[in-house]
C-alpha positions in Angstrom: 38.7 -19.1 2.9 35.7 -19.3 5.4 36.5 -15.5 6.9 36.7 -14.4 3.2 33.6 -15.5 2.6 32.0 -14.2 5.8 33.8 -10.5 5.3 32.5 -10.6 1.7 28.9 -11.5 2.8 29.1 -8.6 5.3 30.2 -6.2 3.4 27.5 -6.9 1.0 25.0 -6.6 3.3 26.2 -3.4 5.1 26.3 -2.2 1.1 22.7 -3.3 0.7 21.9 -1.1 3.6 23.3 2.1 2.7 20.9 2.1 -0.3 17.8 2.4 2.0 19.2 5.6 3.4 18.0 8.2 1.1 14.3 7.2 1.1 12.6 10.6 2.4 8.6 11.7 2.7 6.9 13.8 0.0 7.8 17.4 0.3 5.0 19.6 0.8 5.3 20.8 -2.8 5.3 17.4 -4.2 1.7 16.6 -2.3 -0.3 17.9 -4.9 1.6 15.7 -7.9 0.5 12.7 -5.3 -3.4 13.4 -5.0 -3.9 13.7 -9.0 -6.6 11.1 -9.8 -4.3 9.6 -12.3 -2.1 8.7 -9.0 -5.2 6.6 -7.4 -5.3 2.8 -6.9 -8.9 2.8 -8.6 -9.1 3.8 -12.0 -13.2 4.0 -11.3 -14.2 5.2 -8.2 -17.9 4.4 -8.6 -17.0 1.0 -9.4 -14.8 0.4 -6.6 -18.0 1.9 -4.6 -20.2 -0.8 -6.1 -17.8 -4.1 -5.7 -16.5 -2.7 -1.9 -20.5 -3.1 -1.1 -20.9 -6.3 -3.0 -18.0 -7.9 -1.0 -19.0 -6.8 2.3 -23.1 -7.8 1.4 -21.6 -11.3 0.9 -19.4 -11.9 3.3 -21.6 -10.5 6.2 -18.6 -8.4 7.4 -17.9 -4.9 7.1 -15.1 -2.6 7.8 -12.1 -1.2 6.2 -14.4 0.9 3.5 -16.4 2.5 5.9 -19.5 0.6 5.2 -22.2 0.2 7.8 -24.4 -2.6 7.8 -25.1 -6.4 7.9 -24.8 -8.9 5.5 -27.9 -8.5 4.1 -27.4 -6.1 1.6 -29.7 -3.4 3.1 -27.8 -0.5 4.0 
C-alpha cells in the first residue's frame, strides 16, 4: 500500500513537470503586441511618476526608479 502511494505521488509529480515544458520567450513578432500601453503595469504613467517620487522623498532612499536625490524632496 505504502509503494502505491509513493509511485502514485511520483508520477504525479513527474506529470506536474511536463506541463512547465512548453513555456517559450515572445517571438520577435509578438514584441510589439507586448509594448502596447494597454500591456503596462501603470495605467497612468504621470501618476506613477508623482507617487515613485513621493515614496523615495519619504523614505530618504532612492533607487529602483532611477531617481537621484535625498530625502528631502529636492531633486
Amino acid at each position: 500500500m505504502k509503494n502505491r502511494l509513493l509511485l502514485l505521488a511520483a508520477a504525479l509529480a513527474l506529470a506536474g513537470l511536463g506541463a512547465c515544458a512548453g513555456i517559450q520567450p515572445p517571438q520577435p513578432w509578438q514584441k510589439g503586441d507586448l509594448a502596447r500601453p494597454q500591456m503596462s503595469l501603470n495605467a497612468d504613467p504621470l501618476e506613477a511618476r508623482f507617487s515613485a517620487h513621493a515614496y523615495f522623498s519619504r523614505e530618504a532612499a532612492t533607487g529602483g526608479a532611477a531617481v537621484g536625490g535625498g530625502g528631502c524632496g529636492c531633486n
